[in-house]
matplotlib code that plots the C-alpha trace (Angstrom):
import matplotlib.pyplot as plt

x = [5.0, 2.2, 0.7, -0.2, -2.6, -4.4, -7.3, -7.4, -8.3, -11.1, -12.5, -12.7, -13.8, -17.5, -17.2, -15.0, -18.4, -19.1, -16.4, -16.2, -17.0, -13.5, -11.9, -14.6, -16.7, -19.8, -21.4, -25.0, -26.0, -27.4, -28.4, -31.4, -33.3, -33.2, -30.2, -28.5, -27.1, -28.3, -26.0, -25.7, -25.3, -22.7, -20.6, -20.5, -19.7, -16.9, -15.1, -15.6, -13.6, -10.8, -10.1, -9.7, -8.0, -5.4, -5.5, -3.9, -0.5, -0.7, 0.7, 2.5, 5.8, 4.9, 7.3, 5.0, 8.2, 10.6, 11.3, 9.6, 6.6, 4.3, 6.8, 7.0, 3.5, 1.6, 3.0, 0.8, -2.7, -5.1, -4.1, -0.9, 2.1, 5.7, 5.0, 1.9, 3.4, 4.1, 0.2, -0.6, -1.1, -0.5, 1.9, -0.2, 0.0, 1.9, 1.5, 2.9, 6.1, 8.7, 8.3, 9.4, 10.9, 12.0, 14.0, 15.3, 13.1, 11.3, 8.0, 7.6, 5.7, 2.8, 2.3, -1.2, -1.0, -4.3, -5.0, -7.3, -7.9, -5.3, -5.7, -4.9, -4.5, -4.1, -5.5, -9.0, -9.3, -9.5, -9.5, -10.3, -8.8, -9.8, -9.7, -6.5, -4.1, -2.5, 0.7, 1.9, 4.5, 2.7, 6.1, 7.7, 10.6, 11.4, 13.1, 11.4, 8.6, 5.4, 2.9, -0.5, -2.9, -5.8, -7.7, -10.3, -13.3, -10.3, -12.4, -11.8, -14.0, -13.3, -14.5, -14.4, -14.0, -14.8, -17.1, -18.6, -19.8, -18.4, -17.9, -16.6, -15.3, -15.2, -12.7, -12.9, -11.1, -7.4, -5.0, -2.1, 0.6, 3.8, 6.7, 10.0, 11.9, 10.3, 6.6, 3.6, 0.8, -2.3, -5.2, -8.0, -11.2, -14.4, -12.7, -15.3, -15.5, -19.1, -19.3, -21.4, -22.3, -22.8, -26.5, -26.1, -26.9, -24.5, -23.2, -21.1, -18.7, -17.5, -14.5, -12.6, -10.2, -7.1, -4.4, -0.6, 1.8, 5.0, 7.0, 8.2, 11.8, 12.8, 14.8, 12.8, 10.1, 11.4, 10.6, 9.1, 8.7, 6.1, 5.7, 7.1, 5.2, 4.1, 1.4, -1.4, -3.6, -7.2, -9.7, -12.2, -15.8, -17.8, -21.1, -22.6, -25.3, -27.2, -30.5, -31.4, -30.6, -27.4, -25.5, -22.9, -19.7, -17.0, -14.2, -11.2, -8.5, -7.6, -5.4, -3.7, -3.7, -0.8, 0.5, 2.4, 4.4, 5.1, 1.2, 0.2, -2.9, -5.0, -6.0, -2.1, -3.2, -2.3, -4.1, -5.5, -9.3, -11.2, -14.6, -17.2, -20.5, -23.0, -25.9, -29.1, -31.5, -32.9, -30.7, -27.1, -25.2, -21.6, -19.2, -16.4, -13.5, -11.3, -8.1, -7.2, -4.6, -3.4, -6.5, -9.0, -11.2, -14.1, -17.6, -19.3, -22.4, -24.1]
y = [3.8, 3.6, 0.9, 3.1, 5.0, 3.0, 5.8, 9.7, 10.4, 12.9, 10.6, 7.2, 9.2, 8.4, 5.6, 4.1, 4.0, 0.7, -1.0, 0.6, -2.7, -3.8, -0.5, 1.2, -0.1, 1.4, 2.3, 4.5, 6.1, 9.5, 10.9, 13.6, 14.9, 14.5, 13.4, 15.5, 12.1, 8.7, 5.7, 5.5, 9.2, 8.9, 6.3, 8.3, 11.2, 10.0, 8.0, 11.6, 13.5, 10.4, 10.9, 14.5, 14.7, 12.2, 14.2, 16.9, 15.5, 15.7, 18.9, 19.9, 19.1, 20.0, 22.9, 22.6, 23.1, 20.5, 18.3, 18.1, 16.7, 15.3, 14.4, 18.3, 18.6, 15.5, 14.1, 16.3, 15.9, 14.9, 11.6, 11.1, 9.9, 10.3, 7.4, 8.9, 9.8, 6.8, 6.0, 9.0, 9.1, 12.8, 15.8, 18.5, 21.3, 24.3, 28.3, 30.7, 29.5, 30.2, 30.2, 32.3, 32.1, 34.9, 34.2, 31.1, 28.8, 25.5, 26.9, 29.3, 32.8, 31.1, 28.7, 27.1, 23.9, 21.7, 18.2, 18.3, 14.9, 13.5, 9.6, 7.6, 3.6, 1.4, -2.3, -2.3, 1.5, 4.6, 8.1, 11.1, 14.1, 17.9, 21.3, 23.6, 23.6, 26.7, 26.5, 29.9, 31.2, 33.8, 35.2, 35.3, 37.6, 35.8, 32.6, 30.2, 27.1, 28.6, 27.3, 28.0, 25.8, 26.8, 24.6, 25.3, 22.9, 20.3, 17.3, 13.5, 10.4, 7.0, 4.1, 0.8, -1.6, -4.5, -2.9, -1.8, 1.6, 5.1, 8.0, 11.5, 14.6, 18.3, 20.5, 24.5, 26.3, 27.1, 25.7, 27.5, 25.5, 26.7, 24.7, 24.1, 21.2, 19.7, 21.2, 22.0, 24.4, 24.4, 26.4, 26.3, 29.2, 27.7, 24.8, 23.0, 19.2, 17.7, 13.9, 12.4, 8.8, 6.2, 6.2, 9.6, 11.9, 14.3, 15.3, 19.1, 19.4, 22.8, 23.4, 25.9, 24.0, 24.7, 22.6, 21.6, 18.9, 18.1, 15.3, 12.9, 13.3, 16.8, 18.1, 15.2, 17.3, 17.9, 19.0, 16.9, 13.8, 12.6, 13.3, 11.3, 10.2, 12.8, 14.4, 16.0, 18.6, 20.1, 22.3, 23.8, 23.8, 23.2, 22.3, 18.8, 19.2, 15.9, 15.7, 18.6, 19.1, 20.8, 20.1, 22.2, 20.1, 21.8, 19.7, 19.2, 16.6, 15.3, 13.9, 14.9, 12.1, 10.3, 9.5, 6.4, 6.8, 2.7, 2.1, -0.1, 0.7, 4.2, 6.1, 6.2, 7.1, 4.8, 6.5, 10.0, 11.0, 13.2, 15.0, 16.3, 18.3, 17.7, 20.3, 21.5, 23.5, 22.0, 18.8, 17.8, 14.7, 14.4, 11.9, 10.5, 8.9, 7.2, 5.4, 2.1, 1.1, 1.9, 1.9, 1.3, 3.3, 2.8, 5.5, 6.5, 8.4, 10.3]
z = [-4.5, -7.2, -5.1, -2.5, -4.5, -7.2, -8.0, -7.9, -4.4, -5.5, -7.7, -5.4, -2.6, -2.8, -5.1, -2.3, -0.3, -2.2, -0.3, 3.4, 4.8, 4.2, 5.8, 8.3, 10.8, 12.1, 15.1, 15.6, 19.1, 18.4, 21.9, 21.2, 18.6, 15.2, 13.5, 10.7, 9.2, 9.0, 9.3, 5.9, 4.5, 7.4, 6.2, 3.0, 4.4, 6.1, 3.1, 1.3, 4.3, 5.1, 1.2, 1.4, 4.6, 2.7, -0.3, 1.4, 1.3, -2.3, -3.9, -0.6, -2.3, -5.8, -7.5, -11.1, -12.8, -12.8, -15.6, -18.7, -20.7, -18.6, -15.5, -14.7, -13.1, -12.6, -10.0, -7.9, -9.2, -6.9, -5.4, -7.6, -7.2, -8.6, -11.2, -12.0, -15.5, -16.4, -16.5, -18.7, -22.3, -23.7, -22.8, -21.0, -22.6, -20.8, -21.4, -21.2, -22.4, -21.9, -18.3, -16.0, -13.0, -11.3, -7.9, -9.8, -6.9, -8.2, -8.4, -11.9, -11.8, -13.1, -15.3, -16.6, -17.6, -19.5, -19.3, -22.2, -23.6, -21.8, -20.5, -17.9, -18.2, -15.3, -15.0, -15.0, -14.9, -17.7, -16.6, -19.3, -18.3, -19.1, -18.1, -16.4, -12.9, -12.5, -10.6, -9.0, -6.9, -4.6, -3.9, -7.3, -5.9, -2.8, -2.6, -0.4, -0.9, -1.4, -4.3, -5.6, -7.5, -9.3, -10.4, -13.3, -14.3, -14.2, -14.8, -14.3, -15.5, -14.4, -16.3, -13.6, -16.5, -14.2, -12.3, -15.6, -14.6, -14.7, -12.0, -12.4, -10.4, -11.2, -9.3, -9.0, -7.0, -5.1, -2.7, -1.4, 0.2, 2.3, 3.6, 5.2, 5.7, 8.8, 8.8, 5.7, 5.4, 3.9, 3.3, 0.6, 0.7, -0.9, -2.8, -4.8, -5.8, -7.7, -7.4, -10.5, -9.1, -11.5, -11.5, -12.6, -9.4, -7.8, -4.8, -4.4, -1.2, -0.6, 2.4, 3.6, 5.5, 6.9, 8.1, 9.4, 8.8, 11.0, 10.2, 12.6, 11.8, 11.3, 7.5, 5.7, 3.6, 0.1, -3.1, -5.5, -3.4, -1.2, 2.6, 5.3, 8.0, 10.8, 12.0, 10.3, 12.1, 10.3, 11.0, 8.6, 7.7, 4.8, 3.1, 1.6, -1.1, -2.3, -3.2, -2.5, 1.0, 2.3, 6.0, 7.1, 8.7, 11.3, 11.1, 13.5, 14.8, 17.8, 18.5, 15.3, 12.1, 11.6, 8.7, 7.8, 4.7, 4.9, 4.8, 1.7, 1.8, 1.7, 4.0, 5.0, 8.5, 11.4, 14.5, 15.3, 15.4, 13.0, 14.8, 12.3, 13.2, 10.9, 11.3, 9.4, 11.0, 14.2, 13.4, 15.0, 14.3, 15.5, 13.6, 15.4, 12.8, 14.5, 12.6, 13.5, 11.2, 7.6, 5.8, 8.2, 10.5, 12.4, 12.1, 15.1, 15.3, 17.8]

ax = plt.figure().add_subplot(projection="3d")
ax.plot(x, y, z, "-o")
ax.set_aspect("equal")
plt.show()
């Protein structure tokens, strides 16, 4: 399944921007006043949100405590996959130890674990990792499938050895997920990403989103392994600094994303629309993202 996600999700998400042409068409027709986005800030802005809205699926599954070594808790970072371990050159360092688990679920009372100078090496790509994922169980005397993650300055550079050029994402903040076997939630209060570019500039997203996944066939959701295909419903806001100027997005879906675990290709989403309303003051833009296909999607602006 490695195939399926070549890249940290956070950290491709605007780098992917280089490359939409071959997954995202276009289309411009704002109908009044001033809009809050141009084409272009557009397209970037929606590669940003189609990478986070598939980076939800990943940690939905996670228990943070099974295995050992590196195997127990990677295969959950940020637009991973089970084999992700295989890729990564260090043993993240876990604390407390030993760790406790007391309703004897997967998920541990609480166990921080750092990435510091761990690396990553895939062809034609190097990731340096640092800083901490905390993995929780908010209901450490209940048995059920609850996790939290808190992430702290956990930091990943990419170096694009062919591309010859280097971008880099900083994550703060928590997600909290909740699950049976046939439906996920998710929900995630001020969760903050900054995008260093190559040319050195930055850009900060901050969401409060919330969302739901049911899967198409009912009893398929389980621990430790990817989701199955079904429907993904989101709804959230959040801010977009770069530059200097800040827009506030309201985000929803309908009808609902689907996602296709037998896509090849990211986004794994094979139809559904995503609706954002970009605003600053006395400016409106509305972005309509519709998916097409696995990995592509078409942009339209009004």
């Amino acid at each position: 399944m490695f195939g399926r996600r070549t890249a940290l999700v956070g950290v491709t998400a605007l780098a992917a921007v280089a490359a939409l042409g071959a997954c995202s068409s276009s289309t411009t027709s704002p109908t009044s006043g001033t809009p809050a986005l141009s084409a272009s800030q557009a397209d970037t802005v929606a590669a940003v949100l189609t990478d986070d809205a598939e980076g939800l699926s990943d940690g939905a599954t996670a228990t943070g405590s099974a295995g050992s070594g590196a195997s127990f808790s990677v295969a959950r970072l940020p637009g991973s996959t089970p084999s992700f371990s295989t890729f990564l050159l260090c043993s993240p360092v876990r604390s407390p130890l030993p760790i406790v688990n007391s309703d004897a679920d997967l998920v541990p009372d609480s166990v921080r674990v750092d990435f510091t100078g761990c690396l990553i090496n895939r062809p034609f790509v190097a990731d340096s990792l640092a800083g901490t994922i905390d993995f929780i169980d908010p209901t450490p005397t209940v048995t059920d499938h609850q996790v939290k993650r808190v992430f702290t300055n956990f930091y990943v550079q990419k170096r694009r050895i062919v591309l010859g050029d280097t971008v880099s994402n900083l994550w703060n903040g928590t997600q909290t997920f909740s699950r049976d076997s046939s439906q996920a939630q998710f929900t995630e209060t001020a969760f903050t990403l900054v995008h260093t570019f190559p040319n050195g500039t930055q850009a900060t997203h901050v969401r409060t989103w919330s969302s739901t996944f049911t899967a198409d066939t009912a009893g398929t959701i389980q621990d430790d392994t990817p989701l199955p295909s079904g429907l993904r419903n989101i709804t959230g806001n959040s801010t977009w600094t770069y530059g200097g100027r800040t827009w506030n997005f309201a985000v929803t879906t309908n009808p609902a994303l689907h996602r296709n675990d037998t896509c090849t290709t990211v986004p794994l989403f094979d139809s559904g629309v995503m609706t954002v309303v970009a605003t600053r003051p006395s400016e409106t833009t509305t972005l309509t993202i519709t998916f097409t296909g696995c990995g592509t999607y078409t942009v339209a602006r009004s």
